[in-house]
N, C-alpha and C positions, 0 to 999 in steps of 0.2 A: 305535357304540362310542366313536367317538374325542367327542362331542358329548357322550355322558354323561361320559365322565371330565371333562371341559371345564365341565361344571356340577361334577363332584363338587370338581374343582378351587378355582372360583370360590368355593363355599362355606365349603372349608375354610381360604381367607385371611380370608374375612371374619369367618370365627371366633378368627382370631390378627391383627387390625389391627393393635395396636401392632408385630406383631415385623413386621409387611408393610409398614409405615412407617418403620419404622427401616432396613429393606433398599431400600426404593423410593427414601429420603431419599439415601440412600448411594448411589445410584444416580444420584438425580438430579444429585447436585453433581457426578458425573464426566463426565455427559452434557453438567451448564451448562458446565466446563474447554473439554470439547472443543468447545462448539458455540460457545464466544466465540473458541478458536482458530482455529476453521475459519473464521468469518464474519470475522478481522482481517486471516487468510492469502488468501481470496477478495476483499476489499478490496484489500489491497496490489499480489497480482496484477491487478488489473482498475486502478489506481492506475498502475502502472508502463507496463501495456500505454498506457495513455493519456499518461503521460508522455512515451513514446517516438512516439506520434503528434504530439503538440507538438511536439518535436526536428524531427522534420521528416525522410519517409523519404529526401526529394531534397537535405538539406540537411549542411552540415559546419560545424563552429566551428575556428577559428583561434585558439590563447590563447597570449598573449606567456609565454615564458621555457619551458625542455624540461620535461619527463614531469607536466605539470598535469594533475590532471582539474576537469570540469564542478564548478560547487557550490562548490570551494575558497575560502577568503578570497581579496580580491583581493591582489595582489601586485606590486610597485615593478618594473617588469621593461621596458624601451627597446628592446626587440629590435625589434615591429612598428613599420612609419611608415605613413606614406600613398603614401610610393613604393610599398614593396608592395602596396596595393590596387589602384594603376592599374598596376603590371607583369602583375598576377594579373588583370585586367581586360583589360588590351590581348592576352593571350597564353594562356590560356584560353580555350578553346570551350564552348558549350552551357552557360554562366551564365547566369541568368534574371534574376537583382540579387544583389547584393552591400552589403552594411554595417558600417564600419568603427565599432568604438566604442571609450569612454573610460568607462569605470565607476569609480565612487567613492564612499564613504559619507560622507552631507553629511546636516548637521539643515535640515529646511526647517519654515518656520513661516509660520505664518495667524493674525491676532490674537494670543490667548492658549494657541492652542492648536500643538504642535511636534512633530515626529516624526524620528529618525535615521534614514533611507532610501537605497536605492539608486540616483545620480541616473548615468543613464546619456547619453552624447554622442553621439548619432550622425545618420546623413543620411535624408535624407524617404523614402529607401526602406525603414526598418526595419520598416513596418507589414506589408508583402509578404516579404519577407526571412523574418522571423518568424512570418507567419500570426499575426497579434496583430491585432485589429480595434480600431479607435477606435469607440466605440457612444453617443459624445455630442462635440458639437461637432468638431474636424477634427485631423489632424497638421498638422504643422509645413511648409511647402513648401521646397522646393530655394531657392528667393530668398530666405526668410527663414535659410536655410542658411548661403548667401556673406555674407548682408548684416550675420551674426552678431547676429539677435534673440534677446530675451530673451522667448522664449516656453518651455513646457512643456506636457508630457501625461503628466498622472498615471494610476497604479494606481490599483486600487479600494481597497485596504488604508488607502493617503494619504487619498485622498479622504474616505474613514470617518473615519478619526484627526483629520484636521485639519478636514473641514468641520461635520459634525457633524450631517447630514444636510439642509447648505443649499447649493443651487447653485453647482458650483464654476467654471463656466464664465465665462469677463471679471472674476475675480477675480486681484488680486494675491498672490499668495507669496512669501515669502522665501527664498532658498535661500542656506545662507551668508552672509546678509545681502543678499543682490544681487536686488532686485526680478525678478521673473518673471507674465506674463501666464498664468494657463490657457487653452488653448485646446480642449483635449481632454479626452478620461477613457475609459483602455484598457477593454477586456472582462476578467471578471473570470478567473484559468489559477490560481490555487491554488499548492497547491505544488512545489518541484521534489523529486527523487529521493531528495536528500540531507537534506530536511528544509527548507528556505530557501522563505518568504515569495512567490511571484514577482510579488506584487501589490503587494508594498511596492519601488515603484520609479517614478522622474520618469524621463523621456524629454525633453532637450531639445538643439537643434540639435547636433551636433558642433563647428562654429566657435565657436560660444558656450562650450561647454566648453573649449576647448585655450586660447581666445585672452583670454576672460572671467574663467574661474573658475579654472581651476590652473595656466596659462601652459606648458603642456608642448606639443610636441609627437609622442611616440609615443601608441603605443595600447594597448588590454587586450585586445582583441580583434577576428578578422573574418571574419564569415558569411557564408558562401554558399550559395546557392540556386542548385540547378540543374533545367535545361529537364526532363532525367530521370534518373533514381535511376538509371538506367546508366552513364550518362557519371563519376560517382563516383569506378570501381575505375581509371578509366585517369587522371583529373584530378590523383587524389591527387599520386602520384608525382611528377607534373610540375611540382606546385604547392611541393613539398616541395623540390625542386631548384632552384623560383626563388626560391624564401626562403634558401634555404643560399647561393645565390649572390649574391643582394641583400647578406647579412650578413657576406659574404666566411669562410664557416664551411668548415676545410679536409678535404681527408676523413680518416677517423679518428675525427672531433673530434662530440661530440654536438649535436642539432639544440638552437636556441635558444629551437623554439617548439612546441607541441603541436596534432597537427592532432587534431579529434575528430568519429569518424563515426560515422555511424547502427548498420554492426555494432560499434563500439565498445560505442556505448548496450546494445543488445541482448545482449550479454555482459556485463553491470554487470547490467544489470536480470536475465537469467538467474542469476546469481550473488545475489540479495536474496529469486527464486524459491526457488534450493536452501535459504537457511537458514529459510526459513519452512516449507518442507517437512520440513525437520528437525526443527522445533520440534515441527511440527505433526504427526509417527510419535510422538514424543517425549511428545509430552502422551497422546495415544490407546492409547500402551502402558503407561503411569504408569495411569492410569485402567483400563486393563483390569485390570491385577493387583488393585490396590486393591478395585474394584467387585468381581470376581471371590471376590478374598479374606473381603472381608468376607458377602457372600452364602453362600457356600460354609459360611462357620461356622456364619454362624446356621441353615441350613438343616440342617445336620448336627447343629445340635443340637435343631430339631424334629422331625427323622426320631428322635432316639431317643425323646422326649417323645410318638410316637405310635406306637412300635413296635407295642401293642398293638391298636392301631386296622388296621397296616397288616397284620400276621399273621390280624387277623378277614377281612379279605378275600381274604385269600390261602387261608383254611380255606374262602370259599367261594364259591373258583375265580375267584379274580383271577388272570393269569397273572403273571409275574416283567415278563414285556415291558410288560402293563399297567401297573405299580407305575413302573416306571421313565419312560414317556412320563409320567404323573401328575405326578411328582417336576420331569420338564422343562417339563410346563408351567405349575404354580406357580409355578417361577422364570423362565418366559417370561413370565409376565401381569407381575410382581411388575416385572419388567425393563422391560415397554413402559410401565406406568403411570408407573414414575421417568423412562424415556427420553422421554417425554410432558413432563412439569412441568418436566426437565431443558430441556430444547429450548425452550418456550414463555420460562423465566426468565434462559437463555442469548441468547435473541433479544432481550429487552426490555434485558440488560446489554449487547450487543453497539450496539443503538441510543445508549445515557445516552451510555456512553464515548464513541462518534462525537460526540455532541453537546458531552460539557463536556472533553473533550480535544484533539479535530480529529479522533484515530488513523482512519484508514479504516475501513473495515467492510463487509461485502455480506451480506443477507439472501436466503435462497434455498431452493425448497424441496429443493437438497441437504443443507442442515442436516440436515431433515425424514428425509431419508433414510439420512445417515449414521448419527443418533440411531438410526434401528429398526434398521440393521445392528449398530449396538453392542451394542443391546440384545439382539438374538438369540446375537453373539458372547458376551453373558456369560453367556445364559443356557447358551450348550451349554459353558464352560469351567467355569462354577461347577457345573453343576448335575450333574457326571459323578462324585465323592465319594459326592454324596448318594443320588443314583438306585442308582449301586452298593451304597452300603450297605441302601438300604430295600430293594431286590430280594433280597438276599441272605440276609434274615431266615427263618427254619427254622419256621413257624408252630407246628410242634408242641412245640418246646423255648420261646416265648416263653408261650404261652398258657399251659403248665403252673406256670408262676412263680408 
């Protein structure tokens, strides 16, 4: 039975294309809403998860001046020195390395070609520290450290902008003006949380920075790496106590520096989850009414357009429950066909935007699946007007008309 109504079904779309086009159409574009928000929202999540592996589960950031976060422009702020990194080194247990640095946005230049970058200062441990690999030529060593050379290791972003896809390695640079050797070229990490470049960035000595290029002595910040993600919960504190007492800060009085840990991160990046999750109920209920909506009319108003059709079957012995599963599954085909073209054309905009924007994206066959969950969801919300009204038809009072 149910295989006949299923052909009688099929049939009678293909006899009203236009109006199963105009429903499928409408269908579709709600399928492609949701299926680009789902593929930006499974991006970002899988984005974030990753961003938070770079952070580093065993790892914490130190940033001069109170309630900073990660990402921020950098900021004029004397609190850190390098006392505090050998108090926090000689007095701290179960650090693996540590990296004090000096961040600053300086234009560096090559020939004709020039870029505004993030040129950071710090010591030959940052490559370990960070989990950042050098993938061409070398870091910087601890003697070229003290000795205050003017080397560098660039990002991949630099390296793109200014080389122009010619060997950047025993090439000179400008930074500032002040010649610089390349000696390296980091791997390439994308972006960070907040949006910010991390490949547009030089690495060179710490000495070189303080004593070379800006003549300060504090810092912007200092990472630490520890032996294990345990050791964290009991460090912090201690660590927080030897910075307030380095800085003579009394109590009362707020801290002058922000410590930032991996559940910090993880409560930042839960927080970018919920509002995508928002958006993402948010578009999927806009689109169910909508699609709902518009199906629902037109179907109601093919149901009257074949009353006459639907009473001849009902004169001989269709049952009510028939007419009605009929009614649902005309608007279930009519539903997966748009949920189909939806998804397919939602997948290929979901790709473009990746490509000519950056926005993340993930391709997956829960797309695949949320699509037919839509699509049945519309069909059982649209299609319950309709199916009630065709089943309810009095065959003997329509035919005599």
């Amino acid at each position: 039975m149910l295989l006949r109504i299923l052909l009688s079904t099929i049939k009678i779309n293909l006899r009203q294309i236009l109006r199963v086009f105009i429903m499928s159409s409408g269908i579709a574009l709600c399928i492609l809403v949701i299926t680009l928000v789902t593929s930006i929202s499974l991006g970002a999540k899988e984005q974030v998860n990753d961003l938070l592996q770079k952070f580093g589960p065993k790892s914490i950031v130190i940033l001069a001046g109170g309630k900073r976060q990660p990402g921020q422009p950098f900021e004029k702020s004397t609190t850190l020195t390098l006392k505090d990194v050998e108090t926090i080194r000689s007095q701290i247990n179960g650090i693996e390395s540590i990296s004090p640095a000096f961040n600053s946005t300086m234009n560096a230049k090559y020939k004709d070609q020039n870029i505004d970058t993030t040129v950071s200062g710090s010591n030959a441990s940052w490559p370990d520290t960070w989990d950042w690999n050098v993938i061409e030529g070398r870091f910087f060593t601890h003697n070229e450290d003290f000795h205050v050379r003017r080397v560098a290791v660039l990002g991949q972003t630099v390296v793109k902008d200014l080389f122009l896809g010619e060997n950047p390695i025993g090439k000179t640079i400008r930074i500032e003006n002040t010649p610089f050797v390349v000696i390296g070229v980091l791997s390439p990490e994308g972006t960070s949380p907040h949006g910010n470049d991390r490949d547009n960035r030089i690495i060179i000595p710490l000495n070189t920075m303080l004593k070379r290029m800006v003549n300060e002595t504090y810092l912007s910040s200092i990472r630490i790496k520890f032996e294990k993600q345990s050791y964290i919960a009991s460090s912090v504190p201690e660590i927080s106590n030897i910075l307030r007492r380095n800085h003579k800060i009394f109590n009362g009085l707020p801290d002058d520096f922000t410590i930032v840990t991996p559940d910090q991160i993880i409560k930042f990046l839960n927080n970018i989850n919920l509002t995508m999750n928002i958006f993402l109920v948010a578009a999927i209920l806009i689109s169910l009414i909508i699609g709902s909506v518009v199906v629902s009319n037109i179907m109601q108003a093919s149901i009257s357009e074949r009353e006459k059709e639907i009473a001849l079957r009902r004169a001989f012995g269709a049952t009510r429950f028939q007419i009605t599963i009929q009614v649902f599954l005309e608007i279930f085909v009519i539903s997966l066909v748009g949920a189909f073209f939806g998804t397919i054309f939602g997948t290929i905009c979901s790709v473009v935007l990746h490509k000519f924007t950056g926005i993340p994206t993930s391709i997956s066959l829960l797309l695949f699946l949320i699509a037919f969950c839509f699509a049945t969801l519309i069909a059982l919300v649209s299609g319950i007007r309709p199916a009630l009204k065709a089943s309810s038809f009095d065959p003997a009072i329509i035919l005599q008309r």
